[in-house]
Residue, then its C-alpha position, 0 to 999 in steps of 0.5 A: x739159076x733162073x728166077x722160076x726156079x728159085x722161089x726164095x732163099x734163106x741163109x744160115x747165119x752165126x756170127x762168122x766171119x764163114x757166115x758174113x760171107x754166106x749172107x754177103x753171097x745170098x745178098x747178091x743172090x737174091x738181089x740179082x733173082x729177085x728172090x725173097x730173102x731169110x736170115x735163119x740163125x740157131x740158138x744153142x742150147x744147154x741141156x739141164x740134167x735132173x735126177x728125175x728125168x730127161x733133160x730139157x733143152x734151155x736156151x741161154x738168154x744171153x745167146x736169144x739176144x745176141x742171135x735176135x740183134x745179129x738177125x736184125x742188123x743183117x736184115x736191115x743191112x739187105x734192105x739198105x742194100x736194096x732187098x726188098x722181101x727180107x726177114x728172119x726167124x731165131x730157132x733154138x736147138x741143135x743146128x743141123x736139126x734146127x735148120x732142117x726142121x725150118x727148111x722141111x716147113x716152108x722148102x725154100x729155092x737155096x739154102x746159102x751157109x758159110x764154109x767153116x774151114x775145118x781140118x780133116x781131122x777136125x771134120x772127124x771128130x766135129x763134123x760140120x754143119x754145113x756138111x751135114x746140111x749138104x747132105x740132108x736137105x732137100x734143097x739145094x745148098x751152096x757153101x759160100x767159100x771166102x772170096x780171098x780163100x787161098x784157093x782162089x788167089x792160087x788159081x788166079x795167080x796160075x793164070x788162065x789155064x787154072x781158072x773156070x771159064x764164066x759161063x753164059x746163061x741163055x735168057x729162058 
């Protein structure tokens, strides 16, 4: 990735231990492009059913907060750790919907977003926000995997043979 090509990056983030590790990923990402930084995180809502019509979406006030107080402290954490364009925005609804709608406004370079660990057959009847988002927007995203995940210990315990070989960008 070249700094002209990645003209901000937002994170998506819930609280996770799959998110912190998103937003530690985006962090050095954006530390290392000198790329603006958005903490996006999404307040679900609860459908209030009436005889009369359709149910509107109400978000929990308890949910608002805790999602403002998380989007505050990683906000100040980037800054301590030297970002210096950072901010966040607090949306309500359905994620993937939420998320979608936000990128659609203001199309960032990369969308970071945790890797949730779900089991095949969890992934069939849930799904997954960070599949979904994969596949529909129209940036790129990356999945940040734990850097402890069992994968990785596996293919450096295997040795050379398995490991990916670092690649060298060119300086454009």
């Amino acid at each position: 990735m070249s700094k002209e090509r990645v003209k901000s990056i937002v994170v998506g983030v819930d609280g996770s231990a799959q998110a912190e590790e998103a937003f530690e990923q985006a962090v050095e990402i954006s530390l290392r492009l000198e790329a603006p930084l958005r903490v996006v995180t999404v307040v679900p809502v609860a459908n209030i059913y009436y005889l009369t019509g359709p149910p509107p979406a109400v978000p929990d006030e308890e949910q608002v907060r805790y999602h403002w107080e998380l989007a505050s402290r990683l906000v100040e954490r980037a800054k301590v750790r030297g970002v210096k364009e950072v901010g966040f925005d607090v949306l309500d609804g359905n994620p993937v919907d939420a998320i979608l709608d936000y990128l659609d406004r203001d199309p960032p370079g990369l969308l970071v977003v945790g890797a949730r660990g779900l089991s095949r057959a969890q992934r069939l009847i849930l799904g997954s926000v960070s599949s979904a988002l994969v596949q529909q927007a129209k940036c790129s995203v990356m999945v940040a995997k734990p850097r402890s995940h069992p994968s990785i210990k596996a293919a450096a315990a295997q040795g050379s043979e398995r490991a990916v070989p670092r690649v060298q960008v060119p300086p454009a």
